[in-house]
C-alpha positions as CSV (number, residue, x, y, z in Angstrom):
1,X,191.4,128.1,111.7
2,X,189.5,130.2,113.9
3,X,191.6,133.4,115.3
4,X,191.6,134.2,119.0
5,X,193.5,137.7,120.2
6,X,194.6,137.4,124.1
7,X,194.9,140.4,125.9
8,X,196.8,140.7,129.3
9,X,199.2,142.9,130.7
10,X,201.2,140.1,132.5
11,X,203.4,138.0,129.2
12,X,202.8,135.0,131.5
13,X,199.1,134.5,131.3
14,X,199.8,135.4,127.4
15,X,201.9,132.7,126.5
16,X,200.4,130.2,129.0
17,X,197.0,130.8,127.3
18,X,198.6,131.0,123.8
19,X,199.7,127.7,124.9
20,X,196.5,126.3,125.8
21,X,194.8,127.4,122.9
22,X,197.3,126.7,120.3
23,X,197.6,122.8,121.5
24,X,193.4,123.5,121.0
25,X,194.0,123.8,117.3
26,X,193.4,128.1,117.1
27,X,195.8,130.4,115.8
28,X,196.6,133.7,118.4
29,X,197.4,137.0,118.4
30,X,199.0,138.3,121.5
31,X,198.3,141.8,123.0
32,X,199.5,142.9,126.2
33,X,198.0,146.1,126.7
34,X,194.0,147.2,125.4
35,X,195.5,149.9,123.0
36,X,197.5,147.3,122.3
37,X,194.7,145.1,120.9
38,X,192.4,148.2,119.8
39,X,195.4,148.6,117.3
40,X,195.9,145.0,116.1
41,X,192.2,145.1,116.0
42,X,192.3,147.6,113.3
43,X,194.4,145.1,110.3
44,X,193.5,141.6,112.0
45,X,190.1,140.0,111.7
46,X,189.6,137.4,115.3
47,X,186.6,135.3,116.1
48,X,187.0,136.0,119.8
49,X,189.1,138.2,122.0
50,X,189.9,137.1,125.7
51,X,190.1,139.9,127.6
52,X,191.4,141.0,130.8
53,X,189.5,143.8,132.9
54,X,192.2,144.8,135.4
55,X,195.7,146.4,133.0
56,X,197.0,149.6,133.3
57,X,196.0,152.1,131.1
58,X,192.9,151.2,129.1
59,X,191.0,149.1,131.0
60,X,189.1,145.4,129.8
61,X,186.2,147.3,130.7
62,X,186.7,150.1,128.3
63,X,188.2,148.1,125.7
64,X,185.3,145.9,125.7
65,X,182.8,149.4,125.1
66,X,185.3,150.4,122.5
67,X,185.0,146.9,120.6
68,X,180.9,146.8,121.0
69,X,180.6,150.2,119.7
70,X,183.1,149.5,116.4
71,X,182.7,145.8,115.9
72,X,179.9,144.5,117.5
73,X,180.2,141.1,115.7
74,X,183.3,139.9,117.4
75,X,183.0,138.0,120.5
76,X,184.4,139.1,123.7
77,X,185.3,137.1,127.1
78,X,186.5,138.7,130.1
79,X,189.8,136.8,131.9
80,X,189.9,138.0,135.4
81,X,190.5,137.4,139.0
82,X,187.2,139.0,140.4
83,X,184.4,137.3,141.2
84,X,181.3,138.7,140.4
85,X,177.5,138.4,140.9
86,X,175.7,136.1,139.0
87,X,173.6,139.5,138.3
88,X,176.4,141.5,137.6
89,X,177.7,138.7,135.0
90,X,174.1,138.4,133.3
91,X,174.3,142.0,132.8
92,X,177.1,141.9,131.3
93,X,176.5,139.2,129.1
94,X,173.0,141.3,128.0
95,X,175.2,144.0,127.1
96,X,177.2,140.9,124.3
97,X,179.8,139.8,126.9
98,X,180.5,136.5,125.6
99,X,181.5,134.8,128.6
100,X,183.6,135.5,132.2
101,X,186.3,133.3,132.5
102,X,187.9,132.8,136.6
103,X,191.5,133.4,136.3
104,X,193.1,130.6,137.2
105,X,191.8,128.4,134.9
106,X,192.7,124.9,133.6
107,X,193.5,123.7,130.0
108,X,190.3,121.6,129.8
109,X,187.6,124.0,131.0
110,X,189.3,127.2,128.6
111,X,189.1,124.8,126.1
112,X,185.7,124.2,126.3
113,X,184.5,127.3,127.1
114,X,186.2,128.7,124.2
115,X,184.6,126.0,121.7
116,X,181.3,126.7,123.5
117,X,181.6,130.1,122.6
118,X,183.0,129.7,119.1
119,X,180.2,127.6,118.3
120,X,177.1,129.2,119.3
């Protein structure tokens, strides 16, 4: 079963996506802050990490650096609100950004998208 940590400082986008992904057949981790996740990171092996860019503290941006720089295998996907450039987001994914997933999102279309990503 393929491991998927989701990181978000608001426990309702957690468990809603949990949720999703859960019913989706993958097993997740729950973080709710990126030291949070840098931490779990450090004992827990994931395929993919869904990551938020706007928390307090650490941001999704930074975590994402940290996460290139130490594990560069794992796969990352930014969960956010803000809309970007399409040049912005190929940038991004040069730079082994998985994907950038519009908060809100439906069951169907995280589902894919996560299954897309897994599979490539």
């Amino acid at each position: 079963m393929k491991k998927i940590m989701v990181v978000d400082n608001e426990p309702d986008i957690v468990d809603l996506t949990r949720t999703v992904l859960e019913l989706g057949g993958y097993s997740v981790i729950p973080a709710y802050s990126g030291e949070e996740c840098l931490r779990k990171l450090e004992h827990d092996h994931v395929d993919l990490i869904l990551l938020d860019i706007m928390m307090p503290g650490l941001s999704g941006w930074d975590v994402f650096n940290r996460i290139k720089k130490r594990s560069p295998e794992v796969k990352v996907a930014f969960m956010s609100v803000l809309e970007i450039s399409d040049k912005r987001k190929q940038v991004l994914l040069d730079e082994g950004l998985a994907e950038y997933i519009m908060k809100p999102f439906d069951k169907d279309s995280l589902l894919e998208t996560v299954d897309r990503i897994l599979n490539q």
